[in-house]
PLY file of the C-alpha trace (Angstrom):
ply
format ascii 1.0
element vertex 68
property float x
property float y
property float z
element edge 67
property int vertex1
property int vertex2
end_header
-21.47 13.05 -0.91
-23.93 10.99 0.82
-25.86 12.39 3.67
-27.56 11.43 7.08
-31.03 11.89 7.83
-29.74 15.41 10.08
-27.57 16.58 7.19
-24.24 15.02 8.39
-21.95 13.44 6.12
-22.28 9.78 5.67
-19.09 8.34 6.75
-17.78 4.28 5.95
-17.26 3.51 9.41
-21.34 4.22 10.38
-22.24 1.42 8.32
-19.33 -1.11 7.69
-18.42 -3.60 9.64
-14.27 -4.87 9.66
-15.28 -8.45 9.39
-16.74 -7.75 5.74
-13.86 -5.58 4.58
-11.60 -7.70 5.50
-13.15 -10.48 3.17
-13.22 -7.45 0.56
-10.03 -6.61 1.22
-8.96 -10.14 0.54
-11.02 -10.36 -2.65
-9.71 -6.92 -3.78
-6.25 -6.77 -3.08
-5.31 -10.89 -2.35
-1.76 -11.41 -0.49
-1.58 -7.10 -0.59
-4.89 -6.66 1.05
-3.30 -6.39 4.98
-0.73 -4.03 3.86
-3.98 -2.16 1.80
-6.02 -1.88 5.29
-3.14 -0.13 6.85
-2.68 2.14 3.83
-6.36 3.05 4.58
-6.03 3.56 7.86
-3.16 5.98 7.79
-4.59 7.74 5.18
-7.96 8.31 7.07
-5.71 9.76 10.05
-3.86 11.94 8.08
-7.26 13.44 6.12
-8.35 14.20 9.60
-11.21 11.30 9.85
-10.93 9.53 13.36
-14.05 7.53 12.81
-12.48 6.32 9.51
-9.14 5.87 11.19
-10.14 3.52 14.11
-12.47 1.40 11.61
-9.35 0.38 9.60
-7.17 -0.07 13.10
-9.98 -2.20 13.58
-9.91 -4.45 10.09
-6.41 -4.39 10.30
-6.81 -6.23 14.08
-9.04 -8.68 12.43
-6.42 -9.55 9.94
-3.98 -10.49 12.82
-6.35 -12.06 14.72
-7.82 -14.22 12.03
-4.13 -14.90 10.34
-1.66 -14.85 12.41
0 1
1 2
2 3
3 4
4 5
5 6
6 7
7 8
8 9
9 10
10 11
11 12
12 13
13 14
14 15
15 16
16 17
17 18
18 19
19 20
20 21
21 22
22 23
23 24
24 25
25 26
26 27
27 28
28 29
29 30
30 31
31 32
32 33
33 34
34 35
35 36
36 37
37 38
38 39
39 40
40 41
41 42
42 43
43 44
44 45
45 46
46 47
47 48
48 49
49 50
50 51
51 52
52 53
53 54
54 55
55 56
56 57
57 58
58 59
59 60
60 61
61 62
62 63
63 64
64 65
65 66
66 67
């Protein structure tokens, strides 16, 4: 597991931004990938990882704002 500087555990939403996963979302998964962002997304609430959880609420509000 990757740490911080102060020992904390490195978690994806302190460094990723919802703009790029959505493009890797779209490169990983194609037609699937906004169905894949709110797979991630419930499965960061239910492991108990809020940070994690309102980073993929917040790709998957990209994806409707960009496609729909």
């Amino acid at each position: 597991m990757l740490r911080t500087d102060n020992g904390a555990a490195l978690r994806l939403s302190d460094f990723a931004d919802p703009n790029d996963a959505v493009i890797a979302a779209i490169e990983l998964y194609g037609p699937e990938a906004q169905t894949a962002a709110a797979y991630c997304a419930m499965e960061a609430h239910f492991a108990g990882r809020p940070a994690d959880f309102h980073l993929w609420c917040e790709v998957f509000r990209v994806f409707k704002t960009r496609f729909h």
